[in-house]
C-alpha positions as CSV (number, residue, x, y, z in Angstrom):
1,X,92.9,13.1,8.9
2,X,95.0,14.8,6.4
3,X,94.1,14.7,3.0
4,X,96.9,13.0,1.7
5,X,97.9,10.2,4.6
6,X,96.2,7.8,3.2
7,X,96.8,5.0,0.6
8,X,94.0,4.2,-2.1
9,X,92.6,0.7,-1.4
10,X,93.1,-1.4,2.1
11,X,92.4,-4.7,2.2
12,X,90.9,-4.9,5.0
13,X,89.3,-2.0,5.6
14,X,88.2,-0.9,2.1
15,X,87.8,-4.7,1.2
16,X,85.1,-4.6,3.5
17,X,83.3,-1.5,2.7
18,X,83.6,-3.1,-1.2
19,X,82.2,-6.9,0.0
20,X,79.1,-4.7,1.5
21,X,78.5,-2.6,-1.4
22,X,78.6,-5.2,-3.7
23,X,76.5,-7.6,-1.4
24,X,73.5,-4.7,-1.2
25,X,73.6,-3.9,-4.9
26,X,73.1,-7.7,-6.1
27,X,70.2,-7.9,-3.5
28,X,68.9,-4.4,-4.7
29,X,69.3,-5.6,-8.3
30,X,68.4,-9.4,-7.9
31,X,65.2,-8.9,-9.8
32,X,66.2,-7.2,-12.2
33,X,69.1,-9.7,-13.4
34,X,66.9,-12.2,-12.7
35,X,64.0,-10.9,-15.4
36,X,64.4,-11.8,-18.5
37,X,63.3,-8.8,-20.3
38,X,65.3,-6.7,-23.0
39,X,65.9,-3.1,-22.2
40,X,65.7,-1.1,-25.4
41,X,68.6,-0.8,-27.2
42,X,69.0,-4.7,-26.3
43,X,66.4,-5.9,-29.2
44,X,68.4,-5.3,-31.5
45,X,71.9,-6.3,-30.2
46,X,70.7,-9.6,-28.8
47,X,69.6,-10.1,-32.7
48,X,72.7,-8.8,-34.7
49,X,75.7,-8.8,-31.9
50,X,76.5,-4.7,-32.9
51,X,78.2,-2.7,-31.0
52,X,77.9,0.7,-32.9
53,X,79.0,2.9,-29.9
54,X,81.7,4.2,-31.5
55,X,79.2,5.6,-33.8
56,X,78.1,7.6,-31.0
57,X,80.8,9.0,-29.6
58,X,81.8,5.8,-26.9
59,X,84.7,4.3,-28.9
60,X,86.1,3.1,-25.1
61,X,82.7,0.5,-25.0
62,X,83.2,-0.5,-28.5
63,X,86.1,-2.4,-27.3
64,X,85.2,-3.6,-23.8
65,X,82.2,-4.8,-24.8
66,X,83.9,-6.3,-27.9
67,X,86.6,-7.8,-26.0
68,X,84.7,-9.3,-23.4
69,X,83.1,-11.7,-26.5
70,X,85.8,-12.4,-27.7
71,X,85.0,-9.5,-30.8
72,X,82.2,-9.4,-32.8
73,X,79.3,-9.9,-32.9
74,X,79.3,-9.7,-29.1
75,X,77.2,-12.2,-26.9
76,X,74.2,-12.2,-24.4
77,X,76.0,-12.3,-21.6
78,X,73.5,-11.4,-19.0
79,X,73.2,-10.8,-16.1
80,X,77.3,-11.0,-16.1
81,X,77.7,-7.1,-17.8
82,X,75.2,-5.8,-15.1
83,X,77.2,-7.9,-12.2
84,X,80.3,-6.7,-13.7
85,X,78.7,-3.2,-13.5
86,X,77.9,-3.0,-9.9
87,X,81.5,-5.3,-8.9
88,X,83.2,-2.1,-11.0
89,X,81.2,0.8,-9.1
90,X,81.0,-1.1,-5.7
91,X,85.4,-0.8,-6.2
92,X,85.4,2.7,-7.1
93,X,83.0,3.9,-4.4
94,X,84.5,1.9,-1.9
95,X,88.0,3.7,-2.7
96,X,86.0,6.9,-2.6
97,X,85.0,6.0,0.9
98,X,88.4,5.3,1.8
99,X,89.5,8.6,1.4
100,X,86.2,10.7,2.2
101,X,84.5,8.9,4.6
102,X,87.8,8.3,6.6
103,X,87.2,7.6,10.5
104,X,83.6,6.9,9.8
105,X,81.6,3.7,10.9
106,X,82.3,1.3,7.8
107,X,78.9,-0.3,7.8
108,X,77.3,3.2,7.9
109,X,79.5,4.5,4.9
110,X,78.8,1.5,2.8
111,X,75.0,2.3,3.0
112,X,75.7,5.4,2.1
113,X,78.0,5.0,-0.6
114,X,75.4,2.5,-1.7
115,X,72.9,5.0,-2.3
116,X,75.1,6.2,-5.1
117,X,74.1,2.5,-7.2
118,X,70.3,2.3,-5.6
119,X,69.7,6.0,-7.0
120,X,66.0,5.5,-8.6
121,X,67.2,7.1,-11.9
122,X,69.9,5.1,-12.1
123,X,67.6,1.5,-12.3
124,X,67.4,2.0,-16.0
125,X,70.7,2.2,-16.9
126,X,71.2,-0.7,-14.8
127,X,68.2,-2.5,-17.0
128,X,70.1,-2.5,-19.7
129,X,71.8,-6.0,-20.9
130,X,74.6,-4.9,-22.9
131,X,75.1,-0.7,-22.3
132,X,74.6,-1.3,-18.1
133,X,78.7,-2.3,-18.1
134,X,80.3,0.7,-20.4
135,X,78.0,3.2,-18.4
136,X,78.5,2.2,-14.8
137,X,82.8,2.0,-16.1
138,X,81.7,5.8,-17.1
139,X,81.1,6.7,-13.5
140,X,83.8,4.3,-12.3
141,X,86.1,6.3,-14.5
142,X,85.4,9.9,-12.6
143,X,84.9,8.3,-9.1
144,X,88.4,6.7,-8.9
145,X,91.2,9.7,-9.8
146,X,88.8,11.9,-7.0
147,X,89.7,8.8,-4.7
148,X,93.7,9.6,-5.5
149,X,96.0,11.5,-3.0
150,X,96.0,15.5,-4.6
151,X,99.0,15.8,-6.8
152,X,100.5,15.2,-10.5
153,X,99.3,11.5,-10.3
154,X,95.9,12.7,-9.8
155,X,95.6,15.3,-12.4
156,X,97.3,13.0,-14.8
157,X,94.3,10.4,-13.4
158,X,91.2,13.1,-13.8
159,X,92.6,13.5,-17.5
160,X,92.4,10.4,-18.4
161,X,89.3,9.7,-16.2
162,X,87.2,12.2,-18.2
163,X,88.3,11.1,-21.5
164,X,87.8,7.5,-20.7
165,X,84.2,8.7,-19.0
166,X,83.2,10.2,-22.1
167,X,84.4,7.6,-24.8
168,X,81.9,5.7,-22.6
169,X,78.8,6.9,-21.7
170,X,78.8,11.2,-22.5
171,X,76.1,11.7,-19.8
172,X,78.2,11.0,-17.0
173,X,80.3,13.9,-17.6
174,X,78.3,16.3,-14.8
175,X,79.5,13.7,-12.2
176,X,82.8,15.6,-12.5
177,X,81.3,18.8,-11.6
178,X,79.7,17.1,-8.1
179,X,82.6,14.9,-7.1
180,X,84.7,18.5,-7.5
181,X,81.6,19.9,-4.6
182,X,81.9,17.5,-2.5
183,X,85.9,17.5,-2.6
184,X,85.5,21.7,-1.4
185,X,83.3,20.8,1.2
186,X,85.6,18.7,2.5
187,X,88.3,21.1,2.6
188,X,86.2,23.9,4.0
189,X,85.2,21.6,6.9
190,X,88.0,19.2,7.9
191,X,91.0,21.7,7.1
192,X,92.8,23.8,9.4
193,X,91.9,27.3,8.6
194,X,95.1,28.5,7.6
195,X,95.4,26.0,4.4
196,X,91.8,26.1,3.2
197,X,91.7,29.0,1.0
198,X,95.2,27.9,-0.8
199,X,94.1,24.4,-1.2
200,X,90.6,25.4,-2.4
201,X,92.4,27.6,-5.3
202,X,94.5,25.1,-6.1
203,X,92.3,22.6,-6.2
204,X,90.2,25.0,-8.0
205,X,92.5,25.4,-10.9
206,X,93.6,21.3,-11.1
207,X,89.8,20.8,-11.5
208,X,88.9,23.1,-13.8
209,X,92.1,22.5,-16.1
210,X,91.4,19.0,-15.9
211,X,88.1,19.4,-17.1
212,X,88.8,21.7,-19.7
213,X,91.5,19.8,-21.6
214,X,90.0,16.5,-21.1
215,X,86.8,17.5,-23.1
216,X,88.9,19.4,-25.6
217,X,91.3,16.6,-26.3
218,X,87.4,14.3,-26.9
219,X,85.7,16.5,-28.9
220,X,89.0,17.4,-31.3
221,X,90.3,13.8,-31.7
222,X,87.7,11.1,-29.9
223,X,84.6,12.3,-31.6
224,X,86.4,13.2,-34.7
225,X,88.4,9.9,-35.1
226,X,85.1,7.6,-34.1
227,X,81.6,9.7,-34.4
228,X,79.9,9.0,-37.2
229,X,77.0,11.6,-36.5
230,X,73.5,10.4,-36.8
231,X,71.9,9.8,-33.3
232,X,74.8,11.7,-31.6
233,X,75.0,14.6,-33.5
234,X,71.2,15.6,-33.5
235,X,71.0,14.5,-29.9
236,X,74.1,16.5,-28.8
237,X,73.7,19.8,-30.8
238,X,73.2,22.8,-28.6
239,X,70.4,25.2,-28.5
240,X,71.3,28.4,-30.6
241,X,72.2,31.2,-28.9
242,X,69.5,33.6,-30.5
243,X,66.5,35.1,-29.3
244,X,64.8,31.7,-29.0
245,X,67.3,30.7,-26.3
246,X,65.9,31.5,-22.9
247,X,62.6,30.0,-24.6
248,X,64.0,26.7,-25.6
249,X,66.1,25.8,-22.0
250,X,63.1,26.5,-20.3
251,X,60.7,24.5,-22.2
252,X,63.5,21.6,-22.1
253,X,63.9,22.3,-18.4
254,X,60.5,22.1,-17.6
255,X,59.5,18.7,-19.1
256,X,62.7,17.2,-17.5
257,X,60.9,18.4,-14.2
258,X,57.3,16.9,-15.2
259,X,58.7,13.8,-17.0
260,X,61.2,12.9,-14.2
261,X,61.4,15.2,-10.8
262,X,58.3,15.7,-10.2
263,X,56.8,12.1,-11.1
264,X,59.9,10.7,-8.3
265,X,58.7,13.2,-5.9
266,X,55.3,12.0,-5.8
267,X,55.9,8.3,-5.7
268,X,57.3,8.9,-1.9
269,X,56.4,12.8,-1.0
270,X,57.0,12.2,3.0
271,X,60.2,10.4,2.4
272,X,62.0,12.9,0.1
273,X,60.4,15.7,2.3
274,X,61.9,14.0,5.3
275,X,65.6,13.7,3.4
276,X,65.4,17.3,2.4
277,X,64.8,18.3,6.2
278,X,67.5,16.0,7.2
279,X,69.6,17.5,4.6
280,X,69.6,21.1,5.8
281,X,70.1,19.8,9.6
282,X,73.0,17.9,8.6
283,X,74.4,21.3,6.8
284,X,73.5,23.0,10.0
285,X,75.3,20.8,12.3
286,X,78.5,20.4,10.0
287,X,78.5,24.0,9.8
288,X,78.4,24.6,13.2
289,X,81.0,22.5,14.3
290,X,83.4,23.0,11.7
291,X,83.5,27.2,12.8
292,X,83.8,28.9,16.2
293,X,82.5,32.1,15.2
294,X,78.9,33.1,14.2
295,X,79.4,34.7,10.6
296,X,81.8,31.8,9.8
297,X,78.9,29.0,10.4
298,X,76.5,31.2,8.7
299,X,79.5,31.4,5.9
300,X,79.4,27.4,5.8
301,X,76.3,26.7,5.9
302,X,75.6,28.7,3.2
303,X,78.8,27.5,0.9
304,X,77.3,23.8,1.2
305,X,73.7,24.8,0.6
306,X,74.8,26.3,-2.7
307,X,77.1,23.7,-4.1
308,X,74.5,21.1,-2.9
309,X,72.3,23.2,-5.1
310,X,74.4,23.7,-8.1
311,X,75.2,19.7,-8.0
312,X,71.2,19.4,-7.9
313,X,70.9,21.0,-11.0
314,X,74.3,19.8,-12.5
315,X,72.7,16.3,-13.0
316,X,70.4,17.6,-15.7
317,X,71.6,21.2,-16.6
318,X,73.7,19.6,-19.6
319,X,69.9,18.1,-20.6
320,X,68.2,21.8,-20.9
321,X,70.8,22.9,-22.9
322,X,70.6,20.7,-25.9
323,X,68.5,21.2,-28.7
324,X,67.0,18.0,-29.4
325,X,67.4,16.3,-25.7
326,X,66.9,12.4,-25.3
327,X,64.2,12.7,-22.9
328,X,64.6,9.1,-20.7
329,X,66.1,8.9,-17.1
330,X,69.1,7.0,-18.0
331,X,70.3,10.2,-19.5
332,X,70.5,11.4,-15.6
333,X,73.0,9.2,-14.8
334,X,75.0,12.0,-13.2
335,X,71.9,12.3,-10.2
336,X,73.7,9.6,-8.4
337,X,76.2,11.8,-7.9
338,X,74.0,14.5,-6.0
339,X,72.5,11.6,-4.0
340,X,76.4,10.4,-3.0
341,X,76.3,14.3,-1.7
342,X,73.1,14.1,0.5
343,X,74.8,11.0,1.8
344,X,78.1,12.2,2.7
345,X,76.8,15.3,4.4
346,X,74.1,12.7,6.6
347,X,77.3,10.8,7.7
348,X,79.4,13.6,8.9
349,X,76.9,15.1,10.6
350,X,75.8,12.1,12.9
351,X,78.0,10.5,14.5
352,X,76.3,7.6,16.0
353,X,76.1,4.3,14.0
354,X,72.7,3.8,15.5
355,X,71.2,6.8,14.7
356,X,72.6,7.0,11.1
357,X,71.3,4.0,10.1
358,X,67.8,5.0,11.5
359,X,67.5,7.3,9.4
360,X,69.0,5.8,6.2
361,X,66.2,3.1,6.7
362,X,63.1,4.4,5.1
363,X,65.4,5.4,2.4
364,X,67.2,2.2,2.2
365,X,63.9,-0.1,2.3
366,X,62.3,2.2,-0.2
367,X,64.8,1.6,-2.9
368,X,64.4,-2.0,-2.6
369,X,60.0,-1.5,-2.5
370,X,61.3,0.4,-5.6
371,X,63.1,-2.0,-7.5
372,X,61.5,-5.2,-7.0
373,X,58.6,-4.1,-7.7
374,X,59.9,-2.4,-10.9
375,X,61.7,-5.6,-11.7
376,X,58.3,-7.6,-11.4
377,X,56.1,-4.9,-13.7
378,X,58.8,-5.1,-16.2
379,X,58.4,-8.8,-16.4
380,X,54.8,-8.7,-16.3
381,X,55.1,-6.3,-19.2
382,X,57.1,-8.9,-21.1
383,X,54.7,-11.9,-20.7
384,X,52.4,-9.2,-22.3
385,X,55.1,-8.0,-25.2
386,X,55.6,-12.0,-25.5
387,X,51.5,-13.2,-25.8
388,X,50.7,-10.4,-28.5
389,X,53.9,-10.7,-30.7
390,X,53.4,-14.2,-31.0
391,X,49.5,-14.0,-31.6
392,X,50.2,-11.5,-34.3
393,X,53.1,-13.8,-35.4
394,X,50.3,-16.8,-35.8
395,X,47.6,-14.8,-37.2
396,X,50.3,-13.2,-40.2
397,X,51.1,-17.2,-40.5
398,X,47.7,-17.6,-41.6
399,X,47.6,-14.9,-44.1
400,X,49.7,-16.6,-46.2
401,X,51.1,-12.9,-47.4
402,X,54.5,-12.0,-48.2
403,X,55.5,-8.5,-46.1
404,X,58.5,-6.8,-45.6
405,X,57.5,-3.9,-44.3
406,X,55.4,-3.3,-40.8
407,X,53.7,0.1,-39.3
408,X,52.2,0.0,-36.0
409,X,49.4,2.4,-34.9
410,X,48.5,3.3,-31.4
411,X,50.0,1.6,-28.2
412,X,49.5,-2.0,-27.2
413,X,48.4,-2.7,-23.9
414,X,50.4,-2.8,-21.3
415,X,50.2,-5.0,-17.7
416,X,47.9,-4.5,-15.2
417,X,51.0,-4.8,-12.9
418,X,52.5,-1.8,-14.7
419,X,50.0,0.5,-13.8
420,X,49.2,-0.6,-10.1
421,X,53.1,0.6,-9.9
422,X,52.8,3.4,-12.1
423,X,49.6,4.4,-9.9
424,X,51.8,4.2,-7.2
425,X,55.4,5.2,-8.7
426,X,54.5,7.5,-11.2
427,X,58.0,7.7,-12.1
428,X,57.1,3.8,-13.7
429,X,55.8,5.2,-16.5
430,X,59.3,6.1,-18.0
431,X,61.0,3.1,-16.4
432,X,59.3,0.7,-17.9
433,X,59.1,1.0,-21.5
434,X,56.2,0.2,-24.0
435,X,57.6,-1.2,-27.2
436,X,54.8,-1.5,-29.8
437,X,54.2,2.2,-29.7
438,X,53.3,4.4,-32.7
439,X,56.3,4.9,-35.1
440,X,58.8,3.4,-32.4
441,X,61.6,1.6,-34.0
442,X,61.9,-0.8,-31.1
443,X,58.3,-2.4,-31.6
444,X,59.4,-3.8,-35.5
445,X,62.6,-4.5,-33.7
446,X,60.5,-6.8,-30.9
447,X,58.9,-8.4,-33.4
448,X,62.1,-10.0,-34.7
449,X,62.4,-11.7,-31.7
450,X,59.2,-13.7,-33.0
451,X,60.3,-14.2,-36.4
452,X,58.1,-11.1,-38.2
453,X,61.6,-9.9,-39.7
454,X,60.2,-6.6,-41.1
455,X,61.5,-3.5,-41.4
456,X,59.8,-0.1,-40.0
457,X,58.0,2.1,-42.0
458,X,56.0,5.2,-40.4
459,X,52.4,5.8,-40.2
460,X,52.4,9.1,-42.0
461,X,54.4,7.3,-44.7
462,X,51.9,4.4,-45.5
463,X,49.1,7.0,-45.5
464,X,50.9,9.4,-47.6
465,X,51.0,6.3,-49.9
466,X,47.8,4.5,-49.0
467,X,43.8,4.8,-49.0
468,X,44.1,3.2,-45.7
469,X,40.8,4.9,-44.5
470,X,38.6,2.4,-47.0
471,X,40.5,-0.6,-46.7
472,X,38.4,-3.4,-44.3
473,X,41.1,-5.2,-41.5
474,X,42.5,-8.9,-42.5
475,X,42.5,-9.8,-39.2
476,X,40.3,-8.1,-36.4
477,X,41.0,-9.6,-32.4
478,X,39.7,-8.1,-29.2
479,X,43.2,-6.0,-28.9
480,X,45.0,-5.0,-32.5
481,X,43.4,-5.3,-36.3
482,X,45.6,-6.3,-39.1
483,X,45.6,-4.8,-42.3
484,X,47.5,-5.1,-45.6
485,X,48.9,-2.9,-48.3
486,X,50.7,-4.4,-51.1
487,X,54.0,-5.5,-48.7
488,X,53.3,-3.6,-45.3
489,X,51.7,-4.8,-42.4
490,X,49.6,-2.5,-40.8
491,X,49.2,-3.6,-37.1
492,X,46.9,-1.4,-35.4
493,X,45.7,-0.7,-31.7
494,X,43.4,2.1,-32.6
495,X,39.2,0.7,-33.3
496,X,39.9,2.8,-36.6
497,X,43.2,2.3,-38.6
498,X,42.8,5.9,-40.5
499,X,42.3,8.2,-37.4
């Protein structure tokens, strides 16, 4: 196939590859849009309706979100943003496919294209009520101008794909730099020899401009215009280039590897090691049939084995180089992008339907082990958040007590559920968030949902300001004590409210 004979969306064809995609991911996902639980951020928007993106630098899902209510206060929606998630990715991959997994077995590249959605670290951002829409458009936004025929149209499309992709969701930005790999690799192994090293350059420099004047043009007018600093500006500040560099990235770099890599790894060791294998082999057998020669192969095989390993890293490099990094996997939104690689490089190598699909199957019966029984923790985890809130919401009642202020110490229980997965998933342990939680805003914000309309204050605050170690509990149950001090609420976890 040549790269440019092609036209962006059949019917027929493509329609299918989309109606499969689509189909998979609301099976993957059924749990989750099925459990009731808010993600995070969704306390507080399913209380007040804001949007505040802007605020953080996403201006673009400030007005989707906004216009899909009808404007402000936006609605609970749910599950529609997270259908209308996957319906926007499932488009966008499937005119992805049409171009680069041309001549392949349709059923084969839509399980492989749906890999991209089914990505483990992508479940959180899919968990979300309200943000799962804007973020999955974010990817959507990068996927579709790589999907385009090379040309003007298609650098005018990456231009305003990465400034639509950032005035989204900022963390998707590294997609960009994977989508460009896998675009070389097809050049390096479908075209004739002759035109690969002019189309690589040019490519080279489309990319690259691209990039560059798409993130200028956001951080001189988007962030400017609609950033009102805060959140985004301590989260987004690089680390200072002084001696405490090297220092800093690597500490960053290592907890992103204990918090997240290594955690995934071990919740399925013989079925990543078994990817990784098949990985290589499928580099090896690509290479080798793509070049005659011996040095050429050995050429390949080494050009794909490095950009597969730059992509790797690309999905959390621009992680380790911040200075105060949000450390949560939905910040690794750009991995789905590494796993669309692995993918793509399994398909072109086998060419059996039969066999390809063999050995998508552990992978493919994992992530759905995966999410339904993440999905079924979680809402375990909120009949838990939903029995304590309202038990500490009865015995306040009783106090009779007028507080406007509420510090929690220690961490409330969670469900036994949660940690038969997280025994098994380890990775669990950061899906599947614990809201009453030390100095966490989100446990006052929980609360809310149960009338206890206080506001936060911190631990180290109230003890600055209180004797709280001689102070006997109001209230003492089996699982938290209740204290209070003048109008705060201490609710505590901890057998001893002043350790």
């Amino acid at each position: 196939m040549g790269l440019v004979n092609y036209r962006f969306f059949d019917r027929e064809k493509t329609g299918r590859v989309f109606l499969i995609i689509f189909t998979l991911s609301i099976i993957y996902s059924a749990g989750i849009l099925l459990s009731g639980r808010f993600y995070i951020d969704d306390l507080g928007r399913s209380l007040y309706g804001y949007t505040n993106w802007g605020y953080d630098g996403r201006p673009l899902s400030d007005f989707i979100m906004s216009a899909l209510s009808f404007g402000t206060p936006i609605l609970d929606l749910s599950p529609l943003y997270q259908i209308l998630s996957m319906a926007a990715l499932s488009f966008s991959l499937a005119a992805y496919g049409k171009k680069y997994f041309h001549g392949k077995d349709f059923i084969v590249s839509s399980v492989a294209l749906f890999f991209f959605i089914s990505t483990p670290f992508y479940i959180e951002n899919l968990s979300y009520k309200y943000d799962s829409l804007p973020m999955a458009l974010s990817l959507s936004a990068i996927i579709i101008p790589f999907s385009l025929r090379f040309g003007k149209v298609q650098f005018a499309a990456l231009l305003i794909g990465v400034i639509c992709s950032l005035s989204l969701y900022q963390a998707s930005l590294s997609l960009f730099l994977i989508l460009s790999a896998i675009d070389i690799v097809f050049i390096l192994t479908r075209e004739k020899i002759e035109n690969k090293i002019r189309l690589l350059l040019k490519r080279a420099i489309c990319y690259a401009s691209a990039f560059i004047f798409a993130f200028a043009f956001y951080k001189l007018v988007i962030t400017k215009i609609s950033s009102g600093g805060g959140y985004a500006q301590q989260h987004s500040a690089l680390i200072s280039i002084n001696n405490s560099f090297i220092h800093d990235f690597m500490n960053n770099l290592n907890r992103i590897i204990d918090w997240f890599f290594i955690p995934l790894y071990k919740s399925a060791e013989m079925i990543f090691d078994l990817y990784a294998a098949l990985i290589w082999i499928s580099i090896a057998i690509i290479s080798s049939r793509s070049y005659k020669a011996t040095c050429s192969r050995v050429f390949c095989f080494l050009c794909i084995t490095l950009l597969l390993l730059l992509s790797f890293t690309a999905s959390f490099i621009h992680i380790s180089i911040l200075k105060e990094p949000v450390f949560a996997t939905r910040v690794l939104i750009s991995f789905t992008g590494f796993v669309l690689f692995s993918s793509f490089l399994i398909v072109h190598a086998f060419k059996s339907r039969t066999i390809t699909l063999l050995l998508f199957s552990p992978f493919f019966l994992l992530t759905l082990v995966f999410s339904y029984s993440y999905a079924n923790a979680s809402n375990e985890q909120d009949k838990v958040d939903s029995l304590l809130s309202r038990n500490i919401q009865y015995d306040v009642s009783r106090l009779n007590q007028d507080f406007k202020y509420v510090t929690i110490k220690g961490v409330m229980p969670s469900a036994e559920s949660k940690r038969l997965v997280s025994n098994k998933f380890p990775i669990m342990n950061s899906l599947i968030p614990i809201y009453m939680n030390g100095d966490w805003a989100w446990g006052a914000m929980m609360l809310k949902h149960y009338g206890l309309n206080f506001e936060k204050k911190s631990y180290a605050e109230l003890k600055q300001s209180t004797d709280i170690c001689s102070s006997a509990p109001l209230i003492n149950s089996q699982v938290y004590s209740l204290y209070g001090f003048g109008n705060t609420l201490l609710i505590s976890f901890d057998k001893k409210a002043c350790e």
